[in-house]
N, C-alpha and C positions, 0 to 999 in steps of 0.2 A: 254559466258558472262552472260547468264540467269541464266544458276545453279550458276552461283557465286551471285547474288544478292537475286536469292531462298534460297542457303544456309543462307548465312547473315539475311536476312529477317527471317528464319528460327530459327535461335541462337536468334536473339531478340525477339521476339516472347515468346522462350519457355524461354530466362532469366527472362524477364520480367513476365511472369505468374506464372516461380519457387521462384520469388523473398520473396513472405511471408512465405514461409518452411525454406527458409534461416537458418533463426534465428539469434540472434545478437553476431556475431563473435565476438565481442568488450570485451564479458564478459568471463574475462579469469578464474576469481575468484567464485566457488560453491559460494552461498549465504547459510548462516549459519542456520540449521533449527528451532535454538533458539532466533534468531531473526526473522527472519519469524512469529514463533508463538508470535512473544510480537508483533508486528505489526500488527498483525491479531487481538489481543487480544486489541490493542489501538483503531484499527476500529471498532472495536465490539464495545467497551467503547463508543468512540464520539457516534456512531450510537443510544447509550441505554441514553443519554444524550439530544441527538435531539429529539428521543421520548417522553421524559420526556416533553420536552418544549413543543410539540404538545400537550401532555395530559393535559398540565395545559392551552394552548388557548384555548381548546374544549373542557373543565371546566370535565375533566374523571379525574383530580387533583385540588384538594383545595390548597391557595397558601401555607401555610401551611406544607403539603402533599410534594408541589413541593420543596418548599426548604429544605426539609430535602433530601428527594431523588436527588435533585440536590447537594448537601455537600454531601454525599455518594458516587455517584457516579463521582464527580469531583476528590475526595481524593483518588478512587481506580486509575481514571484516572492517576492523580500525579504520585501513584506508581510503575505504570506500563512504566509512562516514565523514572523515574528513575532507573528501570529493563532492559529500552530496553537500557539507555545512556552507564552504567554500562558493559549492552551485549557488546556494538560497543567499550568500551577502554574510550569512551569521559572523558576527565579529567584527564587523568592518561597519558596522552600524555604532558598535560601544565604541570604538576609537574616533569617528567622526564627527 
């Protein structure tokens, strides 16, 4: 009756310690490598945008300065989400 509760003990154990190698079975569908980069390329954006706002409270921007670089890089932002909607189908499903 021992080795049956050592094995058991044992199976949980090692499921529970293999559980984050898993990985998520759920995900049957490759993610697209062209969406990937325009998502990457959105967090880059937000990320060069939040910077900007730092640089203009810790006066490394005049306001000036900031609002053209923020129109700049808000309008790249735009078109890169218009790249990523474009990538995923969005819109082209409600007219079909």
């Amino acid at each position: 009756m021992e080795f049956i509760y050592f094995t058991l003990m044992l199976v949980a154990v090692a499921a529970f310690a293999s559980y984050p190698f898993w990985g998520d079975w759920r995900a049957t569908v490759a993610e697209d490598p062209a969406i990937a980069a325009l998502e990457a390329a959105r967090e880059a954006k937000y990320r060069e945008i939040r910077d900007a706002e730092i640089d203009l409270e810790t006066g490394k921007l005049t306001r000036e300065d900031y609002e053209r670089v923020n129109a700049e890089l808000r309008s790249d932002a735009v078109e890169i989400l218009r790249e990523l909607d474009e990538a995923r189908g969005v819109g082209q499903r409600e007219s079909g």
